[in-house]
C-alpha positions in Angstrom: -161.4 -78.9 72.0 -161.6 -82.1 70.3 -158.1 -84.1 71.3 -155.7 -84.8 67.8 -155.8 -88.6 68.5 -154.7 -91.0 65.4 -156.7 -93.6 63.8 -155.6 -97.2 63.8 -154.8 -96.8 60.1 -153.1 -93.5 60.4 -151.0 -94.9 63.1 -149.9 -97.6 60.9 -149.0 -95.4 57.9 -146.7 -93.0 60.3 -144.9 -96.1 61.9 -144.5 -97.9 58.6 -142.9 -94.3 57.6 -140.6 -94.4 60.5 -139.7 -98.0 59.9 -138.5 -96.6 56.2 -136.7 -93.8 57.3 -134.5 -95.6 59.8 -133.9 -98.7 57.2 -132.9 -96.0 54.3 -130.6 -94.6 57.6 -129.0 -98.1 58.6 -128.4 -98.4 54.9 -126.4 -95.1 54.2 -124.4 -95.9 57.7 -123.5 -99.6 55.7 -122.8 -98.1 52.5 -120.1 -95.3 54.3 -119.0 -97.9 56.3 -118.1 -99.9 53.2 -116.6 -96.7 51.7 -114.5 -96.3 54.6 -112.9 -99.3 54.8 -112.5 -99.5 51.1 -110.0 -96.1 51.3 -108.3 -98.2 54.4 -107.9 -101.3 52.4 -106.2 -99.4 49.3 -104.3 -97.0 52.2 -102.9 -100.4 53.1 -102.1 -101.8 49.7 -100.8 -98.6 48.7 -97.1 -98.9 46.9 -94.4 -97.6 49.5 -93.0 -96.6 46.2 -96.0 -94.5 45.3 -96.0 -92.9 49.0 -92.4 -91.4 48.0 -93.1 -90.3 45.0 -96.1 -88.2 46.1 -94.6 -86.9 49.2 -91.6 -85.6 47.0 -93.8 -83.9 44.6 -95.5 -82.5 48.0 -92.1 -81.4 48.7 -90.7 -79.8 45.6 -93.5 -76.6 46.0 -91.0 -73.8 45.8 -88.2 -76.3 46.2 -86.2 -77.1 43.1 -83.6 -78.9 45.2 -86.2 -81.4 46.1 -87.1 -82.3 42.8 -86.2 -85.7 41.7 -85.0 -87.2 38.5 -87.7 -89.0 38.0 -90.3 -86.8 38.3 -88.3 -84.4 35.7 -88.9 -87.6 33.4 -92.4 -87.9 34.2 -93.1 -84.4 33.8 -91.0 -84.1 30.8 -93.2 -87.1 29.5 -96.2 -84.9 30.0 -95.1 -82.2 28.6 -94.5 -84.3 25.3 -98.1 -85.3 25.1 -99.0 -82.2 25.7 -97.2 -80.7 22.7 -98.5 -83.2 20.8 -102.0 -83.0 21.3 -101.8 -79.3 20.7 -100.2 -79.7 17.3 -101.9 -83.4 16.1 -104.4 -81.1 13.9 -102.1 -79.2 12.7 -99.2 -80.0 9.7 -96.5 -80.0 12.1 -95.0 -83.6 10.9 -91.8 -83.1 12.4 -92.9 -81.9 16.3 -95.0 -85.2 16.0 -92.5 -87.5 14.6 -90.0 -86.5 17.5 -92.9 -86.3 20.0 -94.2 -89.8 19.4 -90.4 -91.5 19.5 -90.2 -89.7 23.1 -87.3 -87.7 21.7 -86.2 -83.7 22.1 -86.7 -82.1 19.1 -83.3 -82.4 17.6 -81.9 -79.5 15.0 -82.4 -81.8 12.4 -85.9 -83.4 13.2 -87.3 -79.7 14.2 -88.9 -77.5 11.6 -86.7 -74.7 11.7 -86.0 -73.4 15.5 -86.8 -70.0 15.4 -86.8 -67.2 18.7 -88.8 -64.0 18.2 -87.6 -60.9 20.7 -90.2 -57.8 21.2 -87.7 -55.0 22.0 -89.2 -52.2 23.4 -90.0 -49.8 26.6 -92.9 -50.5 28.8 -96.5 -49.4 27.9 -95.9 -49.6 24.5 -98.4 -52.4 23.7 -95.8 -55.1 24.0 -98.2 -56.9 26.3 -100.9 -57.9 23.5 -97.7 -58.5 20.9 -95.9 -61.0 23.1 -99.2 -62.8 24.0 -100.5 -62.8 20.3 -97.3 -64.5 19.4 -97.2 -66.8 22.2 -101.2 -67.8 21.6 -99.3 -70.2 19.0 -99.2 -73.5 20.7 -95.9 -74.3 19.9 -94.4 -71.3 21.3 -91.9 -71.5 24.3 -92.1 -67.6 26.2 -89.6 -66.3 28.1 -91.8 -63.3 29.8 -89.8 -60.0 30.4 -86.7 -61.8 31.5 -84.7 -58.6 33.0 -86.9 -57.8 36.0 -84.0 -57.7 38.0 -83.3 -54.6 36.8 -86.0 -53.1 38.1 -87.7 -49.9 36.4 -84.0 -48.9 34.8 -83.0 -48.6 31.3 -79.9 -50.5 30.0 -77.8 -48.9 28.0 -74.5 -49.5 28.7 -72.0 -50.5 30.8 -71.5 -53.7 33.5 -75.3 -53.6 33.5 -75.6 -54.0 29.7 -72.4 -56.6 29.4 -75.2 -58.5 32.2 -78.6 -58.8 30.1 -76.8 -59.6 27.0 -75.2 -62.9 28.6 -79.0 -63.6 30.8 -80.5 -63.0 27.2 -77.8 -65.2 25.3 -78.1 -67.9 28.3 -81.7 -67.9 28.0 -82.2 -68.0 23.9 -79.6 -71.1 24.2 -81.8 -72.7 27.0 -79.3 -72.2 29.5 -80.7 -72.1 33.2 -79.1 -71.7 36.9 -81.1 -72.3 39.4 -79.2 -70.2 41.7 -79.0 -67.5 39.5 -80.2 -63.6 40.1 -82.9 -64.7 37.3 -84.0 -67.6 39.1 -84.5 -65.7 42.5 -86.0 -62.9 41.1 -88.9 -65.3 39.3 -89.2 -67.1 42.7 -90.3 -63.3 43.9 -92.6 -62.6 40.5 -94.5 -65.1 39.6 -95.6 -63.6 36.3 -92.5 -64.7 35.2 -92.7 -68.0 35.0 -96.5 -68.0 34.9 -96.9 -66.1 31.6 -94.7 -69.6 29.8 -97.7 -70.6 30.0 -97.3 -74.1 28.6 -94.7 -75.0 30.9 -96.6 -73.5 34.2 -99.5 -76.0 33.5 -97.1 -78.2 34.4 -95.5 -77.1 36.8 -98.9 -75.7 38.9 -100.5 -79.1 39.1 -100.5 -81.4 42.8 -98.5 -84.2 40.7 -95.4 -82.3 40.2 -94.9 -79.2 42.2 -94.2 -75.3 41.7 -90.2 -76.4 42.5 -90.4 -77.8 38.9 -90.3 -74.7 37.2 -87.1 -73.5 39.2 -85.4 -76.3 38.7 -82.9 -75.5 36.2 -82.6 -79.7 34.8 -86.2 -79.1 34.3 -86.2 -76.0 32.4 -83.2 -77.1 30.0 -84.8 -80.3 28.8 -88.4 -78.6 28.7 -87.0 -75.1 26.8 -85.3 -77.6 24.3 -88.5 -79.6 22.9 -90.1 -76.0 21.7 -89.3 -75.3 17.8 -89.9 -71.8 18.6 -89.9 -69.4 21.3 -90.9 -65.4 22.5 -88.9 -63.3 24.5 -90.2 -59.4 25.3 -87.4 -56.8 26.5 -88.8 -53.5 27.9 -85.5 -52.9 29.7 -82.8 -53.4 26.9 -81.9 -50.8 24.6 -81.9 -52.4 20.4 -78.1 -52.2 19.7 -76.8 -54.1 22.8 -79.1 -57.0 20.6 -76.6 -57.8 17.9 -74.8 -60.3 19.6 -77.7 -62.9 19.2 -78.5 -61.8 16.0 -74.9 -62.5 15.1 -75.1 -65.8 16.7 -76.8 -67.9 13.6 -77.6 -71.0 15.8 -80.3 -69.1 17.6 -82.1 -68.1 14.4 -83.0 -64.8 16.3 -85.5 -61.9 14.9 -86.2 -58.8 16.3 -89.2 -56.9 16.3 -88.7 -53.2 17.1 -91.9 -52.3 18.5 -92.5 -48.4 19.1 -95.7 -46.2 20.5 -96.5 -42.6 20.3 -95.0 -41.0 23.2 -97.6 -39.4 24.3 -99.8 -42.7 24.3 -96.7 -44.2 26.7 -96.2 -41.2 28.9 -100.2 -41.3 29.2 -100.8 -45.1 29.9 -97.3 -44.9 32.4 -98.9 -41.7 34.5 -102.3 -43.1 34.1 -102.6 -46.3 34.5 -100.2 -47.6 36.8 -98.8 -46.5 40.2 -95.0 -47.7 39.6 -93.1 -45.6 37.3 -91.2 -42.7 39.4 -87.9 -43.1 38.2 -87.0 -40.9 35.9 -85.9 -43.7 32.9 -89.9 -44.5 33.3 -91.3 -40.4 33.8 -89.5 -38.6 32.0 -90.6 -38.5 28.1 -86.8 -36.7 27.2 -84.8 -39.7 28.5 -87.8 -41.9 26.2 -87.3 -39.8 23.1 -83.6 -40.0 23.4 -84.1 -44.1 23.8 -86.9 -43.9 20.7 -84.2 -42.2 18.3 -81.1 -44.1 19.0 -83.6 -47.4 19.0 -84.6 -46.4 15.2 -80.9 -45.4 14.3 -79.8 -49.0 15.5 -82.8 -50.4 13.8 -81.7 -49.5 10.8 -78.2 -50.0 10.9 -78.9 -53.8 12.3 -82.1 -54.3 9.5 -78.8 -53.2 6.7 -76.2 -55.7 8.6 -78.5 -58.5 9.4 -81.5 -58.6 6.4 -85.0 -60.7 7.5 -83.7 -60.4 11.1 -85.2 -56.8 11.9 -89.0 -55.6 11.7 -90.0 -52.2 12.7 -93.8 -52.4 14.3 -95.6 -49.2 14.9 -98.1 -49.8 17.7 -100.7 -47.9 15.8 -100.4 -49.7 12.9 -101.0 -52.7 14.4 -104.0 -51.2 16.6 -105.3 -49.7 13.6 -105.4 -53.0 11.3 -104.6 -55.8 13.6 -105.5 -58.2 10.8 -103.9 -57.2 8.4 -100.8 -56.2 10.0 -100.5 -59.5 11.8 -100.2 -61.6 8.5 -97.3 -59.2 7.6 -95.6 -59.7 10.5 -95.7 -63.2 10.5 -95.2 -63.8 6.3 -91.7 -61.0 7.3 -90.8 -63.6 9.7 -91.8 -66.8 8.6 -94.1 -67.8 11.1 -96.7 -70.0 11.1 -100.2 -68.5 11.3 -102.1 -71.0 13.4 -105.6 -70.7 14.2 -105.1 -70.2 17.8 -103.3 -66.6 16.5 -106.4 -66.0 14.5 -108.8 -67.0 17.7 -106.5 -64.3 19.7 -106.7 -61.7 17.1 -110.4 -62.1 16.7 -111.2 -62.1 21.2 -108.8 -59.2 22.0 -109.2 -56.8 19.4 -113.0 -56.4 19.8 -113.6 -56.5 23.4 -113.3 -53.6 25.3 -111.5 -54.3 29.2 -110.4 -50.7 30.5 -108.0 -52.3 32.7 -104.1 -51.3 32.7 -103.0 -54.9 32.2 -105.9 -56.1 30.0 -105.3 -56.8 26.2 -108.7 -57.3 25.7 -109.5 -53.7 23.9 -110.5 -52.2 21.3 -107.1 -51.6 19.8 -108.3 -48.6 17.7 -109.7 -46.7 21.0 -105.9 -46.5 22.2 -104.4 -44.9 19.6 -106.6 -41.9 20.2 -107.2 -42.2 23.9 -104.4 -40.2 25.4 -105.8 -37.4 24.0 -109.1 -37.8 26.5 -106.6 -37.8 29.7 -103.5 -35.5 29.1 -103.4 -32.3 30.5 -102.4 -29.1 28.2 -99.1 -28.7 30.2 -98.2 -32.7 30.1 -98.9 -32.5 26.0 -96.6 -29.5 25.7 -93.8 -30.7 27.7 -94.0 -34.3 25.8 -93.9 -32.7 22.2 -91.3 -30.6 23.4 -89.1 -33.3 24.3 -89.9 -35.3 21.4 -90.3 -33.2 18.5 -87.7 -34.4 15.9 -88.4 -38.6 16.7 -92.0 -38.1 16.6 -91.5 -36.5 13.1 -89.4 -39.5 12.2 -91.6 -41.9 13.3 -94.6 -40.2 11.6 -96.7 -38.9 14.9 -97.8 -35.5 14.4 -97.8 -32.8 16.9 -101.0 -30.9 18.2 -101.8 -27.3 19.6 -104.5 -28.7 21.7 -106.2 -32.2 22.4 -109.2 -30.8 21.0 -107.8 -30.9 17.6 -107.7 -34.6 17.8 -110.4 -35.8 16.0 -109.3 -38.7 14.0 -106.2 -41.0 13.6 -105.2 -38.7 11.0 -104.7 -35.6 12.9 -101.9 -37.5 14.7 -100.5 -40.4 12.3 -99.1 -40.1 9.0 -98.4 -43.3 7.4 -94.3 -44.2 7.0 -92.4 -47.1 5.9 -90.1 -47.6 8.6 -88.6 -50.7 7.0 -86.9 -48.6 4.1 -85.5 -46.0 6.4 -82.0 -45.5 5.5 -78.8 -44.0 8.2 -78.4 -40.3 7.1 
């Protein structure tokens, strides 16, 4: 075998390689080196000043004791740009004006405060409402703030005297941090994390989760929104009139009501929570859906352009549409954000139980593909006469449900009268 032995050349071209390779070697080692002691240098330099303000931020995750005045201002300072930059395309003269000068939008520099509440029961399609609404970047949202009742109904009682005052307290900006409210965000997160304009504060490194349970915090930030969003699944319509009497609020109430067979479908189907009998049992619904529309219509006579009665299917059924007469009813702006929601979640079809991204004409029909001949009965049964007032008509068999029609007749809801 003839021996592999290198040329003189070849020998030169493999050490002049080597000699590369270790110089390109020495010189990363240099240029880390140089790195390194640059990070020690500005370690070194580094404000003491700066040190405690970053290891308070560091503190003030899930904390709200620990957060500071100043970084309240500092975050409150953001916040302002924020809301500027969001509405700097759009005409909203007076948020920039008050912006700009550093200033809380006052009553009088403020176009027209305004607080939108979505009352209604759970799996009526509240979920795409209150987020359609709250797409407007100028919206403040206060996400389904009576979790702490759990899955109960109030209607009455110590209970009812309760969410009225949280719901008061929380239209008015009012915050405790030691409240039941507070503890019971602290435990869900969705909470918080759905206002979502304020939780991009309060998520980042510089400021800390504690922020957003910090009631200082939450007072000064609610305050600088010229509207806000407030869904109720747990409070019955009539204990509602004291913040509509309350004309510093500027409070409207949407109404917002589903066929019961589409709820008593999406609760059974969909999700694994609902076994009390306030959530399973479509009587106790019914009952809530009629004595809803009966104090619909007596507040929409007491308190004019402060009531709107929404049919989910309507809106499902004509999302466009329907959303401009919402909005014109309650004198909202239609910003293009609105529009950019309407257009991604109404055309997109997610089969997921907390996904608004559907096909909103699918739903209306879709219970009709999952409820069993004995569920049906016992529904219609229960919910005969309301259904009949809110125009959803009864079926012998699923089968018969062919179209929209077979089960909606169209109604007027707002020129219902008290009989």
């Amino acid at each position: 075998v003839k021996p592999n032995v290198l040329g003189v050349s070849e020998r030169s071209i493999v050490d002049e390689h080597l000699n590369w390779t270790e110089h390109i070697q020495n010189q990363k080692q240099r240029e880390m080196e140089a790195v390194k002691q640059d990070l020690l240098k500005k370690m070194t330099d580094l404000d003491l000043k700066e040190v405690r303000r970053l290891w308070a931020a560091h503190e003030s995750y899930y904390n709200p004791k620990a957060v500071t005045k100043k970084l309240i201002e500092s975050s409150l300072a953001y916040l302002k740009v924020s809301l500027l930059e969001e509405v700097s395309t759009r005409k909203y003269e007076a948020i920039m004006n008050a912006v700009q000068k550093g200033q809380p939008l006052s009553e009088h520099s403020r176009p027209g405060p305004l607080q939108l509440v979505i009352a209604t029961t759970w799996r009526s399609g509240s979920t795409f409402l209150e987020e359609l609404l709250a797409s407007h970047p100028a919206v403040y949202n206060h996400y389904e703030p009576l979790m702490q009742f759990d899955l109960h109904q109030v209607r009455d009682g110590g209970d009812a005297l309760k969410a009225q005052k949280l719901v008061h307290d929380l239209l008015s900006c009012s915050y405790n941090s030691e409240s039941e409210y507070m503890k019971k965000a602290k435990e869900i997160r969705d909470m918080f994390q759905r206002n979502t304009r304020i939780w991009k504060v309060c998520k980042t490194e510089e400021w800390g989760e504690g922020l957003c349970y910090n009631d200082s915090f939450l007072k000064q930030a609610c305050k600088l929104f010229p509207w806000s969003t407030m869904k109720l699944v747990r409070l019955r319509l009539n204990l509602l009139e004291p913040v509509l009497q309350d004309a510093s609020l500027n409070v409207k109430v949407i109404y917002l009501v589903r066929d019961p067979r589409g709820v008593m479908n999406s609760r059974s189907a969909t999700v694994q929570w609902c076994k009390t009998a306030d959530c399973n049992d479509p009587a106790l619904l019914c009952q809530d859906m009629d004595s809803d529309l009966t104090a619909a219509i007596k507040l929409k006579n007491k308190y004019p352009q402060q009531i709107y009665i929404l049919r989910y299917e309507d809106l499902a059924l004509n999302p466009i549409n329907k959303t401009h007469e919402l909005l014109d009813y309650l004198k909202f702006e239609l910003d293009s954000n609105i529009e950019e929601f309407l257009k991604s979640h109404t055309t997109t079809n997610y089969d997921k139980p907390w996904s608004t991204k559907r096909e909103s004409s699918t739903r209306v029909t879709y219970w009709s593909t999952k409820l069993s001949a004995p569920r049906l009965k016992e529904i219609q049964d229960s919910c005969v006469a309301v259904m009949k007032k809110f125009g959803y008509l009864t079926v012998n068999s699923t089968k018969e449900v062919t179209s929209v029609n077979k089960i909606l007749a169209p109604v007027n809801l707002m020129e219902y009268t008290v009989t």
